[in-house]
DSSP file (Angstrom, degrees, kcal/mol; ACC not computed):
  #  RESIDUE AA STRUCTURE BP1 BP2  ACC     N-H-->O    O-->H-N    N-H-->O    O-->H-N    TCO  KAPPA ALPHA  PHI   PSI    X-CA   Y-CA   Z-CA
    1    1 A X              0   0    0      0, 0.0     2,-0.5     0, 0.0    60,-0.0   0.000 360.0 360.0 360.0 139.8   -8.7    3.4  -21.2
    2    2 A X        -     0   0    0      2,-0.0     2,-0.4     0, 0.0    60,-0.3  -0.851 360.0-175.2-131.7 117.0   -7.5    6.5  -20.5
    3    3 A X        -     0   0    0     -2,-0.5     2,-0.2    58,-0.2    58,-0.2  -0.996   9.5-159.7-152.3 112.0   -5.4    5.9  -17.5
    4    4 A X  B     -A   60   0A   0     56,-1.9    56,-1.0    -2,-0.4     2,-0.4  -0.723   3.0-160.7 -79.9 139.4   -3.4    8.9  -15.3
    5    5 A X        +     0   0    0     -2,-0.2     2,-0.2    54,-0.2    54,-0.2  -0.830  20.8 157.4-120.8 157.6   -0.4    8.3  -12.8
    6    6 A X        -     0   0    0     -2,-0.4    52,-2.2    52,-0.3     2,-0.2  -0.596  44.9 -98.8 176.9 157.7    0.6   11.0  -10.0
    7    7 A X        -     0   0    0      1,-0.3    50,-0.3    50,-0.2    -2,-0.0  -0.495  48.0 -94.2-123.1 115.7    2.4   10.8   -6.9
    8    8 A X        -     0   0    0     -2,-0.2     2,-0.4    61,-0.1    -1,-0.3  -0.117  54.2-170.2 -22.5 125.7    0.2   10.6   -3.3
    9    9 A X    >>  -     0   0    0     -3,-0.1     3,-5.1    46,-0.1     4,-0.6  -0.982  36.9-100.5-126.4 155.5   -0.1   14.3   -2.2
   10   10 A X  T 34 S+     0   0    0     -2,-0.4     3,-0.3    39,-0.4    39,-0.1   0.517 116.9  67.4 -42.0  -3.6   -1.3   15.7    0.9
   11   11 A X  T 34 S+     0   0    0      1,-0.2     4,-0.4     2,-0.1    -1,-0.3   0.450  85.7  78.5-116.8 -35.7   -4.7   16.6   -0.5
   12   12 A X  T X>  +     0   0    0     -3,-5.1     3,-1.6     1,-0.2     4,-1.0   0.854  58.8 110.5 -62.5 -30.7   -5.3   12.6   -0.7
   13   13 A X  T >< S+     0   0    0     -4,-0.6     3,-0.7    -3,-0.3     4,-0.4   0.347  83.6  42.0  -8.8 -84.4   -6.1   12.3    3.2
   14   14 A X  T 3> S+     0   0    0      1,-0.3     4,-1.6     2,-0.3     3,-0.4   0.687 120.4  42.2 -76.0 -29.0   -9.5   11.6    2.6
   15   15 A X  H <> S+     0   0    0     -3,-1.6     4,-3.0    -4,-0.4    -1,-0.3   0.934 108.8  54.5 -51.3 -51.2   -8.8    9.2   -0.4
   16   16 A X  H <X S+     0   0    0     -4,-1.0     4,-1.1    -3,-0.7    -1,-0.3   0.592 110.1  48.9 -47.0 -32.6   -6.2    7.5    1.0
   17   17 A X  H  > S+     0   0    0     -5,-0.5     4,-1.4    -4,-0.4    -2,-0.2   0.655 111.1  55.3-100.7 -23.3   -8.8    6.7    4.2
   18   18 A X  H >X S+     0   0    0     -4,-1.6     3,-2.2    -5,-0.2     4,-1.3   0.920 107.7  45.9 -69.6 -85.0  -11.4    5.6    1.5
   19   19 A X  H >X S+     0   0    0     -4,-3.0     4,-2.3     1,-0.3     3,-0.6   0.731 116.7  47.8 -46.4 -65.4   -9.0    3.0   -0.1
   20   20 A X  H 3X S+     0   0    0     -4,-1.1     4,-3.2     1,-0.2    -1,-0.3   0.768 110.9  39.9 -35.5 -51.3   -8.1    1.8    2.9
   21   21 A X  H <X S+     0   0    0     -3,-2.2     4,-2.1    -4,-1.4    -1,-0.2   0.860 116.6  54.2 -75.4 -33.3  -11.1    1.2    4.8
   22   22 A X  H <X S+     0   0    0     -4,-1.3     4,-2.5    -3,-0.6    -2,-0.2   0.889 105.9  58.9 -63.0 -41.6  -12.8   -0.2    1.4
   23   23 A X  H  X S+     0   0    0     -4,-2.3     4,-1.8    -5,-0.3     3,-0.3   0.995 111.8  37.3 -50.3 -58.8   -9.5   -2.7    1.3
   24   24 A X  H  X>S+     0   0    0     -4,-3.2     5,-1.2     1,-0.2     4,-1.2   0.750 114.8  56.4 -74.8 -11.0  -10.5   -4.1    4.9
   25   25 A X  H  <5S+     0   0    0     -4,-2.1    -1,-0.2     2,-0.2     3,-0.2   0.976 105.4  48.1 -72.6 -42.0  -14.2   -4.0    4.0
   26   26 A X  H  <5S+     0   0    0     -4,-2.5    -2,-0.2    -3,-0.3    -1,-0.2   0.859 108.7  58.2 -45.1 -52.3  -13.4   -6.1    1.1
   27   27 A X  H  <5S-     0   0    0     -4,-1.8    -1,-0.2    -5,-0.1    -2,-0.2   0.873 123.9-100.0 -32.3 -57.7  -11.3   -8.5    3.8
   28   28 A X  T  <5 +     0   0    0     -4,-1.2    -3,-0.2    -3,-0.2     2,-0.2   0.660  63.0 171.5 112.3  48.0  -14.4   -9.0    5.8
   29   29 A X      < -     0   0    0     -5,-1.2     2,-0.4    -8,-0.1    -1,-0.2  -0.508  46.1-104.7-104.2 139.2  -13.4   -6.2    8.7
   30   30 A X     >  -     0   0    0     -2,-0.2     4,-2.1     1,-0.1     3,-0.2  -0.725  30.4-120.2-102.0 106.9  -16.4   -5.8   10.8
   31   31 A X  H  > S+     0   0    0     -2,-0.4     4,-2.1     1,-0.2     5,-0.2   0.794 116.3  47.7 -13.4 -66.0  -18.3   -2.2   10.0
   32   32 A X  H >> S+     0   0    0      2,-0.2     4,-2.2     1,-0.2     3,-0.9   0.969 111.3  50.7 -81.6 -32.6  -18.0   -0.9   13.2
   33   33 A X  H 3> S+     0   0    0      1,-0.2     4,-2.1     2,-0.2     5,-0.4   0.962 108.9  58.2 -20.7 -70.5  -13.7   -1.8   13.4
   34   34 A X  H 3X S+     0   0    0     -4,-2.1     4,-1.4     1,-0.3    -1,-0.2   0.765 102.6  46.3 -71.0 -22.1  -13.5   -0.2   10.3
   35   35 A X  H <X S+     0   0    0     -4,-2.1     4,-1.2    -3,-0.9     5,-0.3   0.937 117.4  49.3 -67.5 -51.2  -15.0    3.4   11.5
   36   36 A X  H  X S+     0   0    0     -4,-2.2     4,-1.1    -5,-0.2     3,-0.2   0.863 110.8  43.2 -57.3 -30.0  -12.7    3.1   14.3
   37   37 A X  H  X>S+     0   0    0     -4,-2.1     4,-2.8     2,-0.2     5,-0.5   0.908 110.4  58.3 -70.2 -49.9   -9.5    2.2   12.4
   38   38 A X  H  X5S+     0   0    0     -4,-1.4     4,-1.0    -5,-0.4    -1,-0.2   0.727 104.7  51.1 -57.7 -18.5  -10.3    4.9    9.9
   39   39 A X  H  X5S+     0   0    0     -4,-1.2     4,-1.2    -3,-0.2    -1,-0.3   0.873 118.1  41.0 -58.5 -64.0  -10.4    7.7   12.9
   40   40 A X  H >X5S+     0   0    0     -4,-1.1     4,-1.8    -5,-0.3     3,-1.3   0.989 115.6  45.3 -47.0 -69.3   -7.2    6.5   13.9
   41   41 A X  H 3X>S+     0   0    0     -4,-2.8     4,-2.6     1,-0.3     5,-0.5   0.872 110.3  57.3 -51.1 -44.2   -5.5    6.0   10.5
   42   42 A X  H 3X<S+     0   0    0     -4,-1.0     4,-2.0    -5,-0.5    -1,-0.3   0.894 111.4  41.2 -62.2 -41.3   -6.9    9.4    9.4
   43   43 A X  H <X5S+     0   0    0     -3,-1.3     4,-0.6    -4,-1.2    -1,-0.3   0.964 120.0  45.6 -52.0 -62.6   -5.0   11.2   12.6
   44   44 A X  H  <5S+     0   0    0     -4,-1.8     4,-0.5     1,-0.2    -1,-0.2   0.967 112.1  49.1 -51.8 -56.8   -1.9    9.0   12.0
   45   45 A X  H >X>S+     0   0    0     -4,-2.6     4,-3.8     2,-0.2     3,-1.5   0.914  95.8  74.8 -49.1 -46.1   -1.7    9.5    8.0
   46   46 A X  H >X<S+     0   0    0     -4,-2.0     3,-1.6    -5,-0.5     4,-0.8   0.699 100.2  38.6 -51.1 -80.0   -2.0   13.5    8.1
   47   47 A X  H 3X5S+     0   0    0     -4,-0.6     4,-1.8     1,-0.3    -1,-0.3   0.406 119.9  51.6 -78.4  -9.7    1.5   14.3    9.3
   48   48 A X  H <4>S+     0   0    0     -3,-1.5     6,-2.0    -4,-0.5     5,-0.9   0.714 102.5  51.6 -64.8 -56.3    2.8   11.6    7.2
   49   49 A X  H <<5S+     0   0    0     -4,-3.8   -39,-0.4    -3,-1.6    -2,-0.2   0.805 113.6  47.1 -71.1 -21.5    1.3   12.5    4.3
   50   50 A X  H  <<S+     0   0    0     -4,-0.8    -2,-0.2    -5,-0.5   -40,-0.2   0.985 115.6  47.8 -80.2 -46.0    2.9   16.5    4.8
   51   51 A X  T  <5S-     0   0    0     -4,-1.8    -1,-0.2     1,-0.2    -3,-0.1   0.491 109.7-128.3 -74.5   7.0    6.3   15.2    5.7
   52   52 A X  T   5S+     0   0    0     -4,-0.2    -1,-0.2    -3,-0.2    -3,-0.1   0.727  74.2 121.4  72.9   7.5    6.3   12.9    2.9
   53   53 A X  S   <S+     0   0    0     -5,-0.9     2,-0.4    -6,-0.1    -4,-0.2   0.405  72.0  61.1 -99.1  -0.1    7.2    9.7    5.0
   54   54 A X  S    S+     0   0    0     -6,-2.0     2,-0.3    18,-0.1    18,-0.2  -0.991  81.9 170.0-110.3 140.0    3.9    8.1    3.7
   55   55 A X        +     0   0    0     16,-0.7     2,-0.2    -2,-0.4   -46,-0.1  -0.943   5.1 108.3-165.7 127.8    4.2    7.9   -0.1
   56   56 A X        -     0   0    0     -2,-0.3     2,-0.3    14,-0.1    14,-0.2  -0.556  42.6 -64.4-166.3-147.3    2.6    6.5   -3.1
   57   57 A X  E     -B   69   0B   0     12,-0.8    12,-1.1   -50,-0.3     2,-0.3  -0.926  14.7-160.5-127.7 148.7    0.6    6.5   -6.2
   58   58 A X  E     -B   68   0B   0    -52,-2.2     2,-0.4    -2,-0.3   -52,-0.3  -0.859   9.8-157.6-145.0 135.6   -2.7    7.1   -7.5
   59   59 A X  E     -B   67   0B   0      8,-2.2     8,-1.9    -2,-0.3     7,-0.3  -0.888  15.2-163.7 -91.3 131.1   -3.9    5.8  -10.7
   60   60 A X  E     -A    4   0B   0    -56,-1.0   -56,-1.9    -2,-0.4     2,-0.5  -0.860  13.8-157.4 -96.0 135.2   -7.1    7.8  -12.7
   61   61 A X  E >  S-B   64   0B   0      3,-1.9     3,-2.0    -2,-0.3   -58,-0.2  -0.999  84.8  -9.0-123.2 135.0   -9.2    6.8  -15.2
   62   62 A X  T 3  S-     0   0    0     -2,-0.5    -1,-0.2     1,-0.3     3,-0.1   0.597 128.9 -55.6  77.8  14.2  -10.8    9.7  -17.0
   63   63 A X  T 3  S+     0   0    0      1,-0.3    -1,-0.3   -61,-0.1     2,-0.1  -0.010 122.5 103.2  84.7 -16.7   -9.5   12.4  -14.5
   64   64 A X  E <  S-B   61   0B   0     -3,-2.0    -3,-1.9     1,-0.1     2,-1.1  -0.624  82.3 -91.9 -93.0-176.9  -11.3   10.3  -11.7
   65   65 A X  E     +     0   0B   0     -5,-0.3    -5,-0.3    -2,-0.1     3,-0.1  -0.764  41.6 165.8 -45.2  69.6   -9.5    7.9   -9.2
   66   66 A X  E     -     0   0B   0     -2,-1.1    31,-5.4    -7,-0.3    34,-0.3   0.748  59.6 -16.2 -46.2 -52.0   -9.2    4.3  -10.0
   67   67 A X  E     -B   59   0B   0     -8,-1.9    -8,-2.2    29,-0.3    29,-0.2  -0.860  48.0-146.9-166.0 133.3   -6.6    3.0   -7.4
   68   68 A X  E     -B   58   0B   0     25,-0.3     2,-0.3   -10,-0.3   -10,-0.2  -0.628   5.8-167.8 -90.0 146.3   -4.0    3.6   -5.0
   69   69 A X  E     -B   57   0B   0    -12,-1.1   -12,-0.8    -2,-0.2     2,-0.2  -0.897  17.1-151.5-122.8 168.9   -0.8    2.1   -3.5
   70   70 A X  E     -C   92   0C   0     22,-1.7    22,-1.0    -2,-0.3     2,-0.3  -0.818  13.8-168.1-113.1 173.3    0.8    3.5   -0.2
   71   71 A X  E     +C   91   0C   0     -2,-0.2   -16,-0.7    20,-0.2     2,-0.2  -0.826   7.9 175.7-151.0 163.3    4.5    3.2    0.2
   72   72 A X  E     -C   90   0C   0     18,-0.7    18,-2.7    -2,-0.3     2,-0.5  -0.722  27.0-123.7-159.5 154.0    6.6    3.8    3.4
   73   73 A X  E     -C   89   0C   0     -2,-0.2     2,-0.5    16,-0.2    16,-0.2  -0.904  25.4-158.2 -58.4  89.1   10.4    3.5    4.6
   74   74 A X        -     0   0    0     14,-3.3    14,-0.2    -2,-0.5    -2,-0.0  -0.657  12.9-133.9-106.2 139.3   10.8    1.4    7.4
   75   75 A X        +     0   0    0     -2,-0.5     2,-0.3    12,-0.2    12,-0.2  -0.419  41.2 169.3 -88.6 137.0   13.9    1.7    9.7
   76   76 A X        -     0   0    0     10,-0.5     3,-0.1    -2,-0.0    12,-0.0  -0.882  38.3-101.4-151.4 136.6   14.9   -1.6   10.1
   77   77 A X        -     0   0    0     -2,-0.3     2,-0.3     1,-0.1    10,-0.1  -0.345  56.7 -92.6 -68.8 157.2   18.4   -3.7   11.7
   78   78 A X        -     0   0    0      8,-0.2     2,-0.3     5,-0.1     5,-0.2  -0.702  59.4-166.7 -76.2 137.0   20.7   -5.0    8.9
   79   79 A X    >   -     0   0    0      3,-0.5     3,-2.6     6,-0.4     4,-0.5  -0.771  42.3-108.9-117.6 152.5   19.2   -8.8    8.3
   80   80 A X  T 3  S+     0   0    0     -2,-0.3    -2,-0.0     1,-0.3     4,-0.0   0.343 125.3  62.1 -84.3  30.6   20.6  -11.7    6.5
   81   81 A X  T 3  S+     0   0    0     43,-0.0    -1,-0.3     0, 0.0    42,-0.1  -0.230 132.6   4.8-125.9  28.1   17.5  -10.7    3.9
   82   82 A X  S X  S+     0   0    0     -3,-2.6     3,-2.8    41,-0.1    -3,-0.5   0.427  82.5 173.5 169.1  67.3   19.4   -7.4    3.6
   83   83 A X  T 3  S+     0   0    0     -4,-0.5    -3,-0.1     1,-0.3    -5,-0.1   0.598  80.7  38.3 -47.8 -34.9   22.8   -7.5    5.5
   84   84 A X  T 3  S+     0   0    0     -5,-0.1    -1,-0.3    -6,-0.1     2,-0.3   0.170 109.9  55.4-125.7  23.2   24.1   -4.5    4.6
   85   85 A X    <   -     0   0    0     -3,-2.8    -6,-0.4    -6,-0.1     2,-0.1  -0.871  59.6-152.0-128.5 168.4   20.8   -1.7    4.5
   86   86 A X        +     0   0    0     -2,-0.3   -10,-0.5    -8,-0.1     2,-0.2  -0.460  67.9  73.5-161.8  70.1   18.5   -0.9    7.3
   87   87 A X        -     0   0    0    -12,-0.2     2,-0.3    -5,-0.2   -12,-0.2  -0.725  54.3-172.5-138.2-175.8   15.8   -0.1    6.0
   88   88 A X        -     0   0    0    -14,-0.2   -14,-3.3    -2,-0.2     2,-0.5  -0.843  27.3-122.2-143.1 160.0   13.1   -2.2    4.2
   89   89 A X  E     -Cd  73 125C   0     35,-2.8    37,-3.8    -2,-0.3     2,-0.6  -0.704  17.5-136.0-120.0 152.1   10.2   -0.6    2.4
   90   90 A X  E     -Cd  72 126C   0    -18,-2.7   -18,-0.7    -2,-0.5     2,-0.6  -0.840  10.2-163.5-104.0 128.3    6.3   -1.1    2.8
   91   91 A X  E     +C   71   0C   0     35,-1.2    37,-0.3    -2,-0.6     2,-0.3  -0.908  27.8 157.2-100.0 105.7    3.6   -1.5    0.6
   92   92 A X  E     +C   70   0C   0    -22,-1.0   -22,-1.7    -2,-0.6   -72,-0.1  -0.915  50.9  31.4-129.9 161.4    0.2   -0.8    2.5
   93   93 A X        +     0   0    0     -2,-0.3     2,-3.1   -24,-0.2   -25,-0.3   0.385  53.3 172.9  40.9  27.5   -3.1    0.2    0.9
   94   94 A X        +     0   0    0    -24,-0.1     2,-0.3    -3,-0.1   -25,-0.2  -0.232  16.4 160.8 -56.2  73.1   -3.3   -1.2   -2.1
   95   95 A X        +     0   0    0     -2,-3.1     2,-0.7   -26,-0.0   -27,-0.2  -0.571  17.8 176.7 -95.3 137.4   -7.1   -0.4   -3.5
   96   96 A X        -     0   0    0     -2,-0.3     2,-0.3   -29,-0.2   -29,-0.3  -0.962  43.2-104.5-139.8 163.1   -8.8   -0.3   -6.9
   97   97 A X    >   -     0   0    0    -31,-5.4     3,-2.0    -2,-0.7   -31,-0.0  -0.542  28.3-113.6 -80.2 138.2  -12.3    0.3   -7.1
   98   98 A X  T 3  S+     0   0    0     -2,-0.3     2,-0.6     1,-0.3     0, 0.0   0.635 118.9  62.5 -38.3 -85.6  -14.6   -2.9   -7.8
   99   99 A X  T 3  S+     0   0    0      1,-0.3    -1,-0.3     3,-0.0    -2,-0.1   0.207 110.3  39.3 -31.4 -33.4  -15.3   -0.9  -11.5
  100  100 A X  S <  S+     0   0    0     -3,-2.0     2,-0.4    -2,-0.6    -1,-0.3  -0.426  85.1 124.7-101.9  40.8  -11.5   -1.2  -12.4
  101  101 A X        +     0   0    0      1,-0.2    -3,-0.0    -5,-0.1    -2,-0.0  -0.961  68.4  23.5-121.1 114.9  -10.8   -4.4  -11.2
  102  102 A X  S    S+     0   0    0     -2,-0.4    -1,-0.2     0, 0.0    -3,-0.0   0.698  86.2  96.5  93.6  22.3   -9.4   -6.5  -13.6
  103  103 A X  S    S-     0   0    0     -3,-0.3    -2,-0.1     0, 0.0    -3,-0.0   0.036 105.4 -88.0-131.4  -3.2   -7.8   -4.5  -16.2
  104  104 A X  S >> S+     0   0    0      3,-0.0     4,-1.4     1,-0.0     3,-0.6   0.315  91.2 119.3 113.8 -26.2   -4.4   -4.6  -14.9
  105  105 A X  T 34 S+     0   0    0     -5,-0.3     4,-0.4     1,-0.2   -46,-0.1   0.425  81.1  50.0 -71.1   3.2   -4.2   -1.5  -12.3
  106  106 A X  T 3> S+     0   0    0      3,-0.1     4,-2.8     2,-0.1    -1,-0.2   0.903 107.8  48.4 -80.2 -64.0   -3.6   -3.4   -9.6
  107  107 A X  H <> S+     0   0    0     -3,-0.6     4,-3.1     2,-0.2    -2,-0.2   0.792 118.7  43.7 -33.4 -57.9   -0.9   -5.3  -11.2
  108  108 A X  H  X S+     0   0    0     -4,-1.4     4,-2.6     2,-0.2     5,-0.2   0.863 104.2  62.9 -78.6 -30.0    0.7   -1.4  -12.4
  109  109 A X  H  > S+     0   0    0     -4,-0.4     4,-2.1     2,-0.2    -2,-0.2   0.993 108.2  42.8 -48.0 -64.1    0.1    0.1   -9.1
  110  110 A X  H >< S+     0   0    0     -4,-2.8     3,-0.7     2,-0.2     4,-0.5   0.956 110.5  51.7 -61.8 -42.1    2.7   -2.6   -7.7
  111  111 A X  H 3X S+     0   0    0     -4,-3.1     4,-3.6     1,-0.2     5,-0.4   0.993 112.5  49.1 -65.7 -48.5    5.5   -2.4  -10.6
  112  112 A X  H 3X S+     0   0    0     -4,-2.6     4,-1.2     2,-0.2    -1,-0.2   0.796 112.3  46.2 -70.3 -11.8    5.4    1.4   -9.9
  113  113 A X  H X< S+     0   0    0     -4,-2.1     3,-3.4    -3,-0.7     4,-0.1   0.768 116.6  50.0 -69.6 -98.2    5.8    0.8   -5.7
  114  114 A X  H 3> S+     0   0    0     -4,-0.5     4,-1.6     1,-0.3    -2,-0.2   0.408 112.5  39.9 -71.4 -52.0    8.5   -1.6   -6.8
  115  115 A X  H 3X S+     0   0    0     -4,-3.6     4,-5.0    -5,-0.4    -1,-0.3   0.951 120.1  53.6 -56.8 -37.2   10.6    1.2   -9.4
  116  116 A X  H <X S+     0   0    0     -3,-3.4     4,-2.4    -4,-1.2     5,-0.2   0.987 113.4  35.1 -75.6 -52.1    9.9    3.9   -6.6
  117  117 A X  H  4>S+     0   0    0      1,-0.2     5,-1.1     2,-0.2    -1,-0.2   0.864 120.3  57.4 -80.4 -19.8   11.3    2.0   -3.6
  118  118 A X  H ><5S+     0   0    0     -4,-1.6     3,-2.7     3,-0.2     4,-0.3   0.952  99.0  52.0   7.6 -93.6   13.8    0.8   -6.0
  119  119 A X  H 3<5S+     0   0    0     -4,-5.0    -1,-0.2     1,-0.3    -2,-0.2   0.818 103.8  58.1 -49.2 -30.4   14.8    3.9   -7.0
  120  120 A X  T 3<5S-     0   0    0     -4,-2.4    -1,-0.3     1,-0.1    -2,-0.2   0.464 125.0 -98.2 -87.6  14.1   15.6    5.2   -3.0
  121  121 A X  T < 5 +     0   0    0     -3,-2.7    -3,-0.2    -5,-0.2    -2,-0.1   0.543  65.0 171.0 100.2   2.1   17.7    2.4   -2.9
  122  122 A X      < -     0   0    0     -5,-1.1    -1,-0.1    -4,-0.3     3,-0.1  -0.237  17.4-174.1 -24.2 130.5   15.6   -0.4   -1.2
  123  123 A X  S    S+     0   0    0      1,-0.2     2,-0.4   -36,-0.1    -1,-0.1   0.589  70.1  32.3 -97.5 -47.2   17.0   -4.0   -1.2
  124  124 A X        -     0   0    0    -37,-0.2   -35,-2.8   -42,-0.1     2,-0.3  -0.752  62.8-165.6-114.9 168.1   13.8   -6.0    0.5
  125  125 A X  E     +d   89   0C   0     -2,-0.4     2,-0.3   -37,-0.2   -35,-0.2  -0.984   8.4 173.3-107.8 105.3   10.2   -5.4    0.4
  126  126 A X  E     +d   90   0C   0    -37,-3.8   -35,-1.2    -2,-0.3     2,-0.3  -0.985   1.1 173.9-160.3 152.5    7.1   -6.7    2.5
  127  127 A X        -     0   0    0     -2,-0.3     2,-0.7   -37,-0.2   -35,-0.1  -0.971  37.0-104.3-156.5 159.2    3.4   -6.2    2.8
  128  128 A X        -     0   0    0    -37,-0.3     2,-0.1    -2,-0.3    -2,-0.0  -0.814  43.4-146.3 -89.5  94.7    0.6   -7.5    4.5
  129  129 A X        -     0   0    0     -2,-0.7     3,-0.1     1,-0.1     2,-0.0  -0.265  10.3-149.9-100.5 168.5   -1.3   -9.4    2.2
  130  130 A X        -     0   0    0      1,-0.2     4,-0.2    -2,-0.1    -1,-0.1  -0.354  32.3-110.9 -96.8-161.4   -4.9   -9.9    1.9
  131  131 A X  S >  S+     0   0    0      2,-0.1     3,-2.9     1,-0.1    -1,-0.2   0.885 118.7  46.0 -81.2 -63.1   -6.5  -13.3    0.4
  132  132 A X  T >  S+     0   0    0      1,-0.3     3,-0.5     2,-0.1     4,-0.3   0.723 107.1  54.9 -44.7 -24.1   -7.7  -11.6   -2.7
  133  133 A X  T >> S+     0   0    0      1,-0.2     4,-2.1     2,-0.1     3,-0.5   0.712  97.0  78.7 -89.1  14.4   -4.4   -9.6   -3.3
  134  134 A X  H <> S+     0   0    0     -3,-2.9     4,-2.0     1,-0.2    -1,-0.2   0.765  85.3  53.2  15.6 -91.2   -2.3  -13.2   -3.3
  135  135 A X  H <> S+     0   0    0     -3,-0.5     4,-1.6     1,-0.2    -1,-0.2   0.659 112.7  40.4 -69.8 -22.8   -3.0  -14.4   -6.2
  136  136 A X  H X> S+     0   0    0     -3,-0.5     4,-1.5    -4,-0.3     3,-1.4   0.995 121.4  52.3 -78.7 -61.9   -1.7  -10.8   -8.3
  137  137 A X  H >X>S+     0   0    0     -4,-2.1     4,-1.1     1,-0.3     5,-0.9   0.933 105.9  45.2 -65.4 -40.1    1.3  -10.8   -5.6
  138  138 A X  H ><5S+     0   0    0     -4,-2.0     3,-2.3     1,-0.3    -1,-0.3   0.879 109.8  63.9 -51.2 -46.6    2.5  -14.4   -6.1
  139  139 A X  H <<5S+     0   0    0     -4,-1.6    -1,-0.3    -3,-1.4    -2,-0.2   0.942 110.8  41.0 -74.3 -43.9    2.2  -13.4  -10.2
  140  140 A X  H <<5S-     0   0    0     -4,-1.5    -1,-0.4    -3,-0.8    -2,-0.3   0.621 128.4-101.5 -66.9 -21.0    4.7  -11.2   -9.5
  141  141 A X  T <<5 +     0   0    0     -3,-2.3     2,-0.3    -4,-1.1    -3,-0.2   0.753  65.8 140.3  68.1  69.2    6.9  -13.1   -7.3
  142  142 A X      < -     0   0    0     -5,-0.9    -1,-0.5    -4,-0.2     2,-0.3  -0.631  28.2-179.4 -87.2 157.0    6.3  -12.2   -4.1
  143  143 A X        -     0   0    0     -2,-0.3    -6,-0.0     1,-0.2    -9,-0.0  -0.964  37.4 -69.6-142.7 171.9    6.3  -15.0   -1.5
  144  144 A X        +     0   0    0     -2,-0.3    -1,-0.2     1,-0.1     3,-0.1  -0.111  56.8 159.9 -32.7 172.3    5.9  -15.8    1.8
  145  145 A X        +     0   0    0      1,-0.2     2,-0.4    -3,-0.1    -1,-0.1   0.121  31.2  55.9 167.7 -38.9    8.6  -14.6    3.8
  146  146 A X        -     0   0    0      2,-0.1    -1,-0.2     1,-0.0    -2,-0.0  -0.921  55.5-135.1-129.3 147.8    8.9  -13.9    7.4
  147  147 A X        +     0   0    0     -2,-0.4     2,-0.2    -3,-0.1    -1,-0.0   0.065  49.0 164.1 -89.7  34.1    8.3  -16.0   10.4
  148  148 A X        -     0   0    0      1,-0.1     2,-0.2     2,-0.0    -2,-0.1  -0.369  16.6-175.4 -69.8 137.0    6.4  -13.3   12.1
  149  149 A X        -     0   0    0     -2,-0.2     2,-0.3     2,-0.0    -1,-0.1  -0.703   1.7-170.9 -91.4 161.3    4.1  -13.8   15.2
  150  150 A X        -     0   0    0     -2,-0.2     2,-0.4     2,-0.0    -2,-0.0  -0.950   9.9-178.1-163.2 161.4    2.0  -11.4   16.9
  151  151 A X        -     0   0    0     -2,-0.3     2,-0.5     0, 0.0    -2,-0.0  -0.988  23.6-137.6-152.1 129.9    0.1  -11.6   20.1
  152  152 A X              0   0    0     -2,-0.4    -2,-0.0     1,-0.1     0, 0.0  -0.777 360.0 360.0 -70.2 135.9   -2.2   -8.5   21.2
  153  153 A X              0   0    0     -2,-0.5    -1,-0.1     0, 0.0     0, 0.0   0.304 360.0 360.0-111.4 360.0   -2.1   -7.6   24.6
């Protein structure tokens, strides 16, 4: 397999809104939710993706598009799961396309989020996981973590 790495650029919008909305379809996200979120996201992501505070990966097979991660920095209080940074970094949109599912790009997508926020100096990590990606984070040793609620209003 013939397998390409490069760094989320602005030019991704509409990819980046693919992977995503194909992640919650995958979830079981209700068609017409996912046309609305994907209006939204696309509006939100665009200034994100030029300033560079949304940030990621895309893996290619053959020169086309296999999979994605998205990456963010989020400004954070110092916590007694990282007393002395305040920041923690986010891993959101983590797709590969059915056809490349099971070959490991899922799996490479995360060690290269994990070197990148790494490398800007990161201490913790956290993402929203679905049920299918679990089992791949738990191989990695991710766990369970927070004792977050959340209540719509």
């Amino acid at each position: 397999m013939s397998l390409g790495v490069r760094a989320v650029e602005p030019d991704d919008l509409e990819l980046v809104c693919h992977h995503r909305e194909e992640m919650f379809r995958d979830a079981g996200a209700e068609e017409e939710l996912l046309k609305v979120m994907t209006e939204n996201f696309r509006r939100w992501l665009h200034p994100r993706l030029e300033d560079g505070s949304y940030f990621g990966f895309i893996l290619s097979h053959d020169g086309e598009p296999a999979g994605g991660v998205g990456l963010m920095l989020i400004d954070w209080p110092p916590h007694p799961l990282h007393p002395t940074t305040d920041r923690r970094g986010y891993v959101l949109n983590l797709y590969v396309h059915p056809e490349h599912r099971r070959n490991g790009l899922g799996r490479r997508l995360m060690e290269l989020a994990e070197e990148e926020l790494r490398r800007r100096g990161v201490e913790l990590l956290v993402l929203h996981a679905t049920e299918k990606g679990r089992p791949l984070y738990a191989q990695l040793g991710w766990v369970a973590g927070t004792a977050e609620m959340i209540r719509q209003i």
